[in-house]
N, C-alpha and C positions, 0 to 999 in steps of 0.2 A: 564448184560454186552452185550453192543451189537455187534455183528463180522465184520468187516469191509468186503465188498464184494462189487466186479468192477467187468463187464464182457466186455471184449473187444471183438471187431466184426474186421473179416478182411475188410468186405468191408462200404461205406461211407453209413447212413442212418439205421445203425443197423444190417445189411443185412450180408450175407454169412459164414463162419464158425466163431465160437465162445469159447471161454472160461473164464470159471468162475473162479478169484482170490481169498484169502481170506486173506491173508498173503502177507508181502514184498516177492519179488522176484528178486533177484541180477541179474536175468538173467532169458529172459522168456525163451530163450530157443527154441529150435525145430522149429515147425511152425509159432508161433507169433513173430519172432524176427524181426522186421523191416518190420512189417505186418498188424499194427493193424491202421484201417481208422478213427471208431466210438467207444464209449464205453457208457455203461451205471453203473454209482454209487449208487449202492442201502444202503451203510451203510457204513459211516467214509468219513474221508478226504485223498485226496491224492495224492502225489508229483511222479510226470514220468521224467526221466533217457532217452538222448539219448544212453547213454553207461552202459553194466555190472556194477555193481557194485555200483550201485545207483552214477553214475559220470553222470556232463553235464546236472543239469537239466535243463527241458524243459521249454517250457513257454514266455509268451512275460516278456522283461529284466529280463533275468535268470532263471526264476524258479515262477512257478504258482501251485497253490494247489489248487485244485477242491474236493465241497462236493456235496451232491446228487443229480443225473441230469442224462437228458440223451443230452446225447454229439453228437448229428448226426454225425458231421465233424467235426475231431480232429484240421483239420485248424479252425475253427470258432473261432470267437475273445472270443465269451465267454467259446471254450476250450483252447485246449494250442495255437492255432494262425498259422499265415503261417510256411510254411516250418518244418511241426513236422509231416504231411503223414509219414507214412513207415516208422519211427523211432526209435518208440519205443523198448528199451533194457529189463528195470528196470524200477520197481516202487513200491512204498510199503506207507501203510498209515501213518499219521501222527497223 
């Protein structure tokens, strides 16, 4: 069985501090919270939260689920699209 795992970067291009996911998180919490630019999905699929509590997903009309990639810029049409920069809450795979 394989573990779902996303590492989000603060900054755009993969670039500056980082943390590695493996599990939903209702709330990233601490530093990543409306922090995170880039991401990269190494295993599973998964739905992002502008709000705690897996509320508001993200994504162009409503709500976008992304499987393995690497995501430079979280605007990019093939991630969550404009205006999801520094947004990020919650997300958890699917």
């Amino acid at each position: 069985m394989a573990i779902p795992h996303i590492i989000l970067f603060a900054d755009n291009n993969c670039g500056g501090a980082h943390t590695h996911v493996c599990e939903g998180l209702s709330y990233i919490g601490g530093y990543f919270n409306d922090v995170t630019s880039s991401f990269i999905i190494l295993e599973g699929n998964w739905e992002f939260f502008v709000d705690a509590n897996f509320q508001g997903q993200m994504g162009a009309g409503g709500g976008k689920t992304l499987g393995p990639g690497v995501y430079n810029w979280i605007e990019a049409a093939n991630a969550l699209g404009a205006g999801t920069n520094d947004r990020l809450s919650s997300l958890k795979p699917v």
